[in-house]
Biopython code that builds the backbone (N, CA, C, O; Angstrom):
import numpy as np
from Bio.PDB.StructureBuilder import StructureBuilder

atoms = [
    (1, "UNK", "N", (-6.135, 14.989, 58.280)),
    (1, "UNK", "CA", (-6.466, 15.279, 56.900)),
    (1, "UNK", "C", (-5.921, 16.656, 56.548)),
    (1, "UNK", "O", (-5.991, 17.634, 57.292)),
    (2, "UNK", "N", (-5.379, 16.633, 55.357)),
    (2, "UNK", "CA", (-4.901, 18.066, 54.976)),
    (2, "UNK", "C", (-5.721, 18.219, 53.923)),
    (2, "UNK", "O", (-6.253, 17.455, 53.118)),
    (3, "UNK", "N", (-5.697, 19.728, 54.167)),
    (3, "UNK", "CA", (-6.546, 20.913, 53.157)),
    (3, "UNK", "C", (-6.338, 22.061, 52.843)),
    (3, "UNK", "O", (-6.415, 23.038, 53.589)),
    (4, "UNK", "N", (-5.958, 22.042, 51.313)),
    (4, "UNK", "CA", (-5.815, 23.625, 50.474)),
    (4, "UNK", "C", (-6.336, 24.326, 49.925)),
    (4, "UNK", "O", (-6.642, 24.195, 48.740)),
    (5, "UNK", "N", (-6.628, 25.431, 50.746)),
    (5, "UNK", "CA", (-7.191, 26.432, 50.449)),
    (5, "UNK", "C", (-6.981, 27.214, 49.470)),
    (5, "UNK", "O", (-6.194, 28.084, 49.844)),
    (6, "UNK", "N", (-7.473, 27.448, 47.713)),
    (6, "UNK", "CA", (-6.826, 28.839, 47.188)),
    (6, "UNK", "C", (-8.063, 29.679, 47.032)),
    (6, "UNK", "O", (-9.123, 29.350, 46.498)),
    (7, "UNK", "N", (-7.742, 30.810, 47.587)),
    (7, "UNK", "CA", (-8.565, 31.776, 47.831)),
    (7, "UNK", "C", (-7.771, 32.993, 47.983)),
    (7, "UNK", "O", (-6.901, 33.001, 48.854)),
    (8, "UNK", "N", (-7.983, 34.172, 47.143)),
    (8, "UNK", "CA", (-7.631, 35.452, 46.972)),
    (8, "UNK", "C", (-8.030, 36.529, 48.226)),
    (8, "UNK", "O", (-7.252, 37.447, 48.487)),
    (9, "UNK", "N", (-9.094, 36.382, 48.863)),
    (9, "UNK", "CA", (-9.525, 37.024, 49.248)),
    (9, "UNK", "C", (-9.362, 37.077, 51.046)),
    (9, "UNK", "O", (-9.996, 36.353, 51.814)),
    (10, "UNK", "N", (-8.484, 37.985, 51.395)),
    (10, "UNK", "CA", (-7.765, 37.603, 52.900)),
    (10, "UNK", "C", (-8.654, 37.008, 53.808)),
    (10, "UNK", "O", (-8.562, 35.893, 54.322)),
    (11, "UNK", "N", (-9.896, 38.223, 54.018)),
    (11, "UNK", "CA", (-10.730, 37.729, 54.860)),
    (11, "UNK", "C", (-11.621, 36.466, 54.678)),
    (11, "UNK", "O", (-12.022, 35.845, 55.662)),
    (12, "UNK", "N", (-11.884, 36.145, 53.574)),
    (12, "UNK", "CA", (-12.749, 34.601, 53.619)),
    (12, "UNK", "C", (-11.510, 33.441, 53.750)),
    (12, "UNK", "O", (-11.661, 32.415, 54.413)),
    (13, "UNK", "N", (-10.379, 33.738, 53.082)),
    (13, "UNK", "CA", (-9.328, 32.484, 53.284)),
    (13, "UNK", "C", (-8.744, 32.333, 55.169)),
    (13, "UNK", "O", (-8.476, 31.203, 55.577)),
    (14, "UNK", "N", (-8.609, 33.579, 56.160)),
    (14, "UNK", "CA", (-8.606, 33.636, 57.155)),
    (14, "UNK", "C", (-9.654, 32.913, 57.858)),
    (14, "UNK", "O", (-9.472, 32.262, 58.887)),
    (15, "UNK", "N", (-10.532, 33.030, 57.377)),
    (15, "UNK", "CA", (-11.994, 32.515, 58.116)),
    (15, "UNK", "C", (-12.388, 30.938, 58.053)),
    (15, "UNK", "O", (-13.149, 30.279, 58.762)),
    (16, "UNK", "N", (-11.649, 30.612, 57.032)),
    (16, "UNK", "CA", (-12.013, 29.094, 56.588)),
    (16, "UNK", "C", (-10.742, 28.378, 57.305)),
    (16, "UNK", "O", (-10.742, 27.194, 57.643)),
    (17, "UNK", "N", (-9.680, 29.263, 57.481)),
    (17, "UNK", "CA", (-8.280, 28.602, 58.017)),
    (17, "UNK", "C", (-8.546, 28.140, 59.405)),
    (17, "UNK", "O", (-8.246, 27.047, 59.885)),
    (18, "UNK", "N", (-9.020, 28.918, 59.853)),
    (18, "UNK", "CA", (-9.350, 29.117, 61.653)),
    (18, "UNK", "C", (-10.470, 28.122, 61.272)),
    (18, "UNK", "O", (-9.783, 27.128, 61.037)),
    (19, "UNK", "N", (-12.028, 27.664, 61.014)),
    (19, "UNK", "CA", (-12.770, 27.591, 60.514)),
    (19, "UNK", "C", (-12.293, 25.544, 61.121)),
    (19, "UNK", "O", (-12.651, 24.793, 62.028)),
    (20, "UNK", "N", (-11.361, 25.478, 59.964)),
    (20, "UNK", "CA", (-11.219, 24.022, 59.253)),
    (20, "UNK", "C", (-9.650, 23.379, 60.713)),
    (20, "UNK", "O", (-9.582, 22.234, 61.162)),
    (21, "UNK", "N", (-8.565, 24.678, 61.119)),
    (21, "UNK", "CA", (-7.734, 24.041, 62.193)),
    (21, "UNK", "C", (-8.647, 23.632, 63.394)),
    (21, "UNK", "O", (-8.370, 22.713, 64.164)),
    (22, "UNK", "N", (-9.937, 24.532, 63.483)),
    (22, "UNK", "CA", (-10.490, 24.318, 65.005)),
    (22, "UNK", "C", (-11.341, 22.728, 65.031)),
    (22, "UNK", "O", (-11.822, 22.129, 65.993)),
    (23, "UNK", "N", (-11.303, 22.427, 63.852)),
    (23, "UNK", "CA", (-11.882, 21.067, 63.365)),
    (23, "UNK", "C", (-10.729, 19.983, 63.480)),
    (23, "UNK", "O", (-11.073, 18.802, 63.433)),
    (24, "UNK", "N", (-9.727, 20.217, 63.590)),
    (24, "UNK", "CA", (-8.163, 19.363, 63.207)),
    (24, "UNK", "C", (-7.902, 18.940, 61.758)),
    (24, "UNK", "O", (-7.563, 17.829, 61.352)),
    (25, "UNK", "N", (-8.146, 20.123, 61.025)),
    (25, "UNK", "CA", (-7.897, 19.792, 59.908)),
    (25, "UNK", "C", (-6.021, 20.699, 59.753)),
    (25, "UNK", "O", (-5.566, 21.713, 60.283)),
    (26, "UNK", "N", (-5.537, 19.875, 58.959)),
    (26, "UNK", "CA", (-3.609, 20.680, 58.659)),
    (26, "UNK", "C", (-4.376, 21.578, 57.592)),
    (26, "UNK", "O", (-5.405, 21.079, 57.136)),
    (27, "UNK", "N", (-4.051, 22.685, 57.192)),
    (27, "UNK", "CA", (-4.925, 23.854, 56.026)),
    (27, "UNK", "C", (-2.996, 24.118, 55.646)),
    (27, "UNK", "O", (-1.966, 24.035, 56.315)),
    (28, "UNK", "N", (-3.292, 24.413, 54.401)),
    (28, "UNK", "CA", (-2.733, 24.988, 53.384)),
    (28, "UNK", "C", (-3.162, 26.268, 52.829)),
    (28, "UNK", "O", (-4.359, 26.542, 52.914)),
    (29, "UNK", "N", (-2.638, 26.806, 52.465)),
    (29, "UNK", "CA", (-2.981, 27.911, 51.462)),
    (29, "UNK", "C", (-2.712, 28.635, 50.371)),
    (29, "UNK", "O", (-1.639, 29.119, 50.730)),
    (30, "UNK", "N", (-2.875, 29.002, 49.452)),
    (30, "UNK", "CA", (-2.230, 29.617, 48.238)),
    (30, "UNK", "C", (-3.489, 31.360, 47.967)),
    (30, "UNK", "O", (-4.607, 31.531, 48.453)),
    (31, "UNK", "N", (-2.822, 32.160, 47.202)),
    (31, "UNK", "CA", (-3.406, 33.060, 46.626)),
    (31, "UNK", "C", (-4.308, 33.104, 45.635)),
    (31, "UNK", "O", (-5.472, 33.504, 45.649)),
    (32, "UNK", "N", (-3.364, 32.451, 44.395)),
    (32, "UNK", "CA", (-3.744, 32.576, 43.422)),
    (32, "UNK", "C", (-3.413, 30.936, 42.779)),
    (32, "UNK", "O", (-2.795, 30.015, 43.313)),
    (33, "UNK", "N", (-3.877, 30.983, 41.854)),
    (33, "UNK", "CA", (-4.177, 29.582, 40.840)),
    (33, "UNK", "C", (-2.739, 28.908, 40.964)),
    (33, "UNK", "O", (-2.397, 27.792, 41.357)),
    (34, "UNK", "N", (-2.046, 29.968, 40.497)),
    (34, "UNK", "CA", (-0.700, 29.186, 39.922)),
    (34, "UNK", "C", (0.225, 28.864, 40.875)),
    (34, "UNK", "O", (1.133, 28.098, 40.552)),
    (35, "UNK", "N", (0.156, 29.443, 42.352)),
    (35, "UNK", "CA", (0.893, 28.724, 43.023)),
    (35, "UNK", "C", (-0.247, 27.957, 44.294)),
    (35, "UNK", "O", (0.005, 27.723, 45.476)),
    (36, "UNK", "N", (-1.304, 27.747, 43.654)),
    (36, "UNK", "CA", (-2.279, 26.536, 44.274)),
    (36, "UNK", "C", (-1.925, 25.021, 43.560)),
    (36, "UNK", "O", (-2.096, 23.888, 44.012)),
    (37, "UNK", "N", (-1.291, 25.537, 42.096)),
    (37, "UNK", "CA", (-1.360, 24.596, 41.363)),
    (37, "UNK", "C", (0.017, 23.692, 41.670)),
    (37, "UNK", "O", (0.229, 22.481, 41.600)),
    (38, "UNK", "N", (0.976, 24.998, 42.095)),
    (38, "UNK", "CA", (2.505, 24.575, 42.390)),
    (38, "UNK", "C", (2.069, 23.655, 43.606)),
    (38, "UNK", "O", (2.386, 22.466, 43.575)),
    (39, "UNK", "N", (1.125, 24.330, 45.018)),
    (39, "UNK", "CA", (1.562, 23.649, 46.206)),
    (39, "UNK", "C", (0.865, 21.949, 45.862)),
    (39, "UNK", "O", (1.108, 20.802, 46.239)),
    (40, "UNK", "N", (0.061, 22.505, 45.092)),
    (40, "UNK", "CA", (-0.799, 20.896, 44.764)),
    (40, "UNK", "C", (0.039, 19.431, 44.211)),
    (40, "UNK", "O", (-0.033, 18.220, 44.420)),
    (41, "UNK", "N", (0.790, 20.299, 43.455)),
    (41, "UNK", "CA", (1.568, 19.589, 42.846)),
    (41, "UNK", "C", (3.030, 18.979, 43.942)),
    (41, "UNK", "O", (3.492, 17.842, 44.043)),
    (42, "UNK", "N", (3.360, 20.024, 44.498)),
    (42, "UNK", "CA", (4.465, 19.642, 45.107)),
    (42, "UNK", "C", (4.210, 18.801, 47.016)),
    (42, "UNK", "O", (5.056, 18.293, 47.751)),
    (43, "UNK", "N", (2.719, 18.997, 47.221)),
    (43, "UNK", "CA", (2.374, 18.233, 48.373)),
    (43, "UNK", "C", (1.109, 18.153, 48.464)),
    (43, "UNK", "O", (0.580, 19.001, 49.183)),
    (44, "UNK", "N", (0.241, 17.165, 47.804)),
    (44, "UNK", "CA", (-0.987, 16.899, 47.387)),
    (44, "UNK", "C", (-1.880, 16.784, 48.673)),
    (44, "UNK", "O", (-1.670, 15.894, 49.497)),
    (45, "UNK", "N", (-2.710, 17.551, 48.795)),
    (45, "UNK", "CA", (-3.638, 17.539, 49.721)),
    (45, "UNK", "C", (-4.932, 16.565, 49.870)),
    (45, "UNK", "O", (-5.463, 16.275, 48.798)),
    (46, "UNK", "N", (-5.428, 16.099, 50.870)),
    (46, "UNK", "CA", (-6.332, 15.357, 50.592)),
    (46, "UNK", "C", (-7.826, 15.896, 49.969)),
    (46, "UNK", "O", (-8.629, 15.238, 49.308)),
    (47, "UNK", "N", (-7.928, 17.388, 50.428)),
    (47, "UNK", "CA", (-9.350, 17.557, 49.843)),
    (47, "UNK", "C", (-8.953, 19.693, 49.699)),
    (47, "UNK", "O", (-8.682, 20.550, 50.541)),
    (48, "UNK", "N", (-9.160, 19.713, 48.005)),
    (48, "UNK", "CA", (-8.897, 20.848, 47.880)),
    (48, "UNK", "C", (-10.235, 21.973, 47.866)),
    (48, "UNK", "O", (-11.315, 21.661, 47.364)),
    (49, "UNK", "N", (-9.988, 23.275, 48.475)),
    (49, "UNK", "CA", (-11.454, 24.257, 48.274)),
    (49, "UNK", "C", (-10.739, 25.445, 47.735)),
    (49, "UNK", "O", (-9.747, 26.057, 48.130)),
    (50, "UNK", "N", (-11.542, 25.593, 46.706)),
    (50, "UNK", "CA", (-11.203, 26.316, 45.663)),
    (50, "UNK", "C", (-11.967, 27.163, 44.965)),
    (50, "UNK", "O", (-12.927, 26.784, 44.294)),
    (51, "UNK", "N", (-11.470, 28.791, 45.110)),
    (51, "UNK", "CA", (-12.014, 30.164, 44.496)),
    (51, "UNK", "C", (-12.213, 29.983, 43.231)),
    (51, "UNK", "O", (-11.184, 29.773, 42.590)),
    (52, "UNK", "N", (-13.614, 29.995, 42.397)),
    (52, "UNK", "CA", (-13.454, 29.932, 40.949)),
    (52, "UNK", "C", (-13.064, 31.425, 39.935)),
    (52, "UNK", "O", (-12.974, 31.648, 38.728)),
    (53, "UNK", "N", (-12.846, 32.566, 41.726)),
    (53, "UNK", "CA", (-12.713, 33.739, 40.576)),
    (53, "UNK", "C", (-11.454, 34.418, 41.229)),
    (53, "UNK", "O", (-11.468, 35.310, 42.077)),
    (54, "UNK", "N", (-9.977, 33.592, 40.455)),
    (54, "UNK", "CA", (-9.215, 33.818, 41.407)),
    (54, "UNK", "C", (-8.090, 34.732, 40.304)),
    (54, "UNK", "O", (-7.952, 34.258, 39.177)),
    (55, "UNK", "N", (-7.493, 35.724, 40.577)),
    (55, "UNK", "CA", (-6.350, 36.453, 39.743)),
    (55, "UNK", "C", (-5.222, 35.150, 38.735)),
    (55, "UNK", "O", (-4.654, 34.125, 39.111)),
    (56, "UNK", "N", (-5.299, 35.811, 37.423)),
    (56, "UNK", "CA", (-4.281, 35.125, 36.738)),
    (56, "UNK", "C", (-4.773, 33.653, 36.389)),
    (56, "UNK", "O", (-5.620, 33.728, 35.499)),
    (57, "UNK", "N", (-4.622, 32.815, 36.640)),
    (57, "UNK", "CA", (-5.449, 31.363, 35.940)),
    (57, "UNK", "C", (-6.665, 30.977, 37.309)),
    (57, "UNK", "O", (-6.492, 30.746, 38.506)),
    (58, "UNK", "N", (-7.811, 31.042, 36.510)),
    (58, "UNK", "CA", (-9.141, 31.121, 37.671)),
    (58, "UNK", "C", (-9.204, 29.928, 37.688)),
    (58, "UNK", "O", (-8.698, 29.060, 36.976)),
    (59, "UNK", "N", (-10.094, 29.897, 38.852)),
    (59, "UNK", "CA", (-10.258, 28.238, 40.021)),
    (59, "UNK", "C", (-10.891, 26.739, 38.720)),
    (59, "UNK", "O", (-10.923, 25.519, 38.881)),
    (60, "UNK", "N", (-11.226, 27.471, 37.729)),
    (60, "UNK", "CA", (-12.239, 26.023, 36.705)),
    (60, "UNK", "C", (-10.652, 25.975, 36.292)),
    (60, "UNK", "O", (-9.977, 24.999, 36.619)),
    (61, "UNK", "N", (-10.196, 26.855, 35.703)),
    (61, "UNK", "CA", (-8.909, 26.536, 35.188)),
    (61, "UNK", "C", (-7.523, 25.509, 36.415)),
    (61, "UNK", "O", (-6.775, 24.535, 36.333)),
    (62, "UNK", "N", (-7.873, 26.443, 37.302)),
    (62, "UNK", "CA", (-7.191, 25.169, 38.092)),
    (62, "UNK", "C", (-7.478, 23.714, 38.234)),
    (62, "UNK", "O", (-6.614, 22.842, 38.325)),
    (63, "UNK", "N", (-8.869, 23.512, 38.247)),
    (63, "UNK", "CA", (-9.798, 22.459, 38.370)),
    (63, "UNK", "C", (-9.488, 21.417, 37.015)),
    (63, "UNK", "O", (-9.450, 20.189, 37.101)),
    (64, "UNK", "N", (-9.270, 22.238, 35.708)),
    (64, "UNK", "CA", (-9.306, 21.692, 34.485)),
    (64, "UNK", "C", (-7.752, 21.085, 34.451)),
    (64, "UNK", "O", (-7.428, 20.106, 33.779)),
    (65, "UNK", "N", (-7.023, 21.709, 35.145)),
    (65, "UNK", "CA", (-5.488, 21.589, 34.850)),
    (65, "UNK", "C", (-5.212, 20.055, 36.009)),
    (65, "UNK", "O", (-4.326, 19.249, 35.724)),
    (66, "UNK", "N", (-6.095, 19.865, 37.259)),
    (66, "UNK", "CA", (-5.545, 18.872, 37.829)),
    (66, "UNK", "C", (-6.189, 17.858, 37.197)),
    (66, "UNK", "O", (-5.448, 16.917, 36.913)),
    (67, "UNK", "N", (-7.724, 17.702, 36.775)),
    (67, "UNK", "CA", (-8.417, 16.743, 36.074)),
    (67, "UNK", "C", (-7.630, 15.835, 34.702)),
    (67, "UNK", "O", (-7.819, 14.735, 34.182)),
    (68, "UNK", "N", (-6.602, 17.062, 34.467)),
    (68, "UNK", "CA", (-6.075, 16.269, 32.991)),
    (68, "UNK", "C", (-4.400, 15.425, 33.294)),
    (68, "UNK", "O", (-3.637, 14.810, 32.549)),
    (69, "UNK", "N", (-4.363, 15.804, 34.830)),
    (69, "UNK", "CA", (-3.030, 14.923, 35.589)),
    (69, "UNK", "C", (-3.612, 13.568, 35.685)),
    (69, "UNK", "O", (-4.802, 13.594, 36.002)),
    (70, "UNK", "N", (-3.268, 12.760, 35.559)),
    (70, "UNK", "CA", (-3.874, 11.360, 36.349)),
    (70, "UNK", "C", (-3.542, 11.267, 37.842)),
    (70, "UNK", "O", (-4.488, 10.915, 38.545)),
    (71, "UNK", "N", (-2.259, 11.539, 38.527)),
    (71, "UNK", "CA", (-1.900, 11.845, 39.701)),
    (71, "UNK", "C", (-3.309, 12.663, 40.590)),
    (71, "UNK", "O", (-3.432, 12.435, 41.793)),
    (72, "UNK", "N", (-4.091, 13.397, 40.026)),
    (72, "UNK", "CA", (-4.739, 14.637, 40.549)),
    (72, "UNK", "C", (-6.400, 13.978, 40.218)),
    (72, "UNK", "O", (-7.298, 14.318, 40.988)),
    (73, "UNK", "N", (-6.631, 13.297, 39.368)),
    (73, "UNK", "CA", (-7.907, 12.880, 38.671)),
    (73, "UNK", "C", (-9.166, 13.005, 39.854)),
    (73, "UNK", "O", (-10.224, 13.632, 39.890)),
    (74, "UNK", "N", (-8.571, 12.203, 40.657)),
    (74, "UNK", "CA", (-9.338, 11.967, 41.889)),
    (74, "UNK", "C", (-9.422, 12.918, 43.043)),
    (74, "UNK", "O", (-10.314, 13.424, 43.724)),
    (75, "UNK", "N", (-8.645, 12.934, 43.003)),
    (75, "UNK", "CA", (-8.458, 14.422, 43.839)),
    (75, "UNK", "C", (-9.983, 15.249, 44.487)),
    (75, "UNK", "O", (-10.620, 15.948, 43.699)),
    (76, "UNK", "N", (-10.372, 15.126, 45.653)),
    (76, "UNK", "CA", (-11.752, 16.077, 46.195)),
    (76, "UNK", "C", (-11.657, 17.321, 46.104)),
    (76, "UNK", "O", (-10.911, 17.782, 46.968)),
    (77, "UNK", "N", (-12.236, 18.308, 45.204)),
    (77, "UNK", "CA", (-12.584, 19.227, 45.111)),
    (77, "UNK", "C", (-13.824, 20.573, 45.277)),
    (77, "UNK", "O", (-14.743, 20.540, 44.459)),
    (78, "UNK", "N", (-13.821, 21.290, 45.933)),
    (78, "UNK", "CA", (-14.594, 21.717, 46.633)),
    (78, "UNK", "C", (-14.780, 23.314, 45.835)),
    (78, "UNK", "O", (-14.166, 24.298, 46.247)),
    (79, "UNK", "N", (-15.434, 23.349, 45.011)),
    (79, "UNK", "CA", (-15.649, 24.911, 44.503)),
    (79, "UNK", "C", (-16.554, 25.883, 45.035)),
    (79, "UNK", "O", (-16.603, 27.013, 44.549)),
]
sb = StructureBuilder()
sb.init_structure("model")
sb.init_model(0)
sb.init_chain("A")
sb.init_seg("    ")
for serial, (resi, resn, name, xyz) in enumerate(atoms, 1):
    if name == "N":
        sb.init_residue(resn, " ", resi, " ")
    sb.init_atom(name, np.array(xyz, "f"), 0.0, 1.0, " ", f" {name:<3s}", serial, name[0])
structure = sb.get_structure()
């Protein structure tokens, strides 16, 4: 199962990375919204966890932007 992480914040996105591989999960990661939104888009993960207070377009806004894809509708999201 793969999983993307966007989270700003080094030390909690480090922690969840290690966290979710020691589980056998594949982790992804992004910084910020807009290239969470790019990796989402360009290699859809099975279950996304997501910062709602993230620099430049925040995590509801990310949330709002895949909800209105049909590709993304379904999509597991984890705030």
């Amino acid at each position: 199962m793969r999983v993307l992480i966007i989270e700003d914040d080094a030390a909690i996105r480090e922690m969840l990375v290690r966290r979710l591989q020691l589980r056998g999960y594949v982790v992804d990661q992004a910084v910020d919204g807009e290239t969470g939104l790019a990796r989402v888009r360009e290699a859809p993960p099975d279950v996304l966890l997501l910062d709602h207070g993230l620099p430049g377009i925040s995590g509801w806004d990310v949330a709002r932007a895949l909800r209105a894809e049909s590709a993304f509708a379904e999509l597991p999201i984890i705030a």
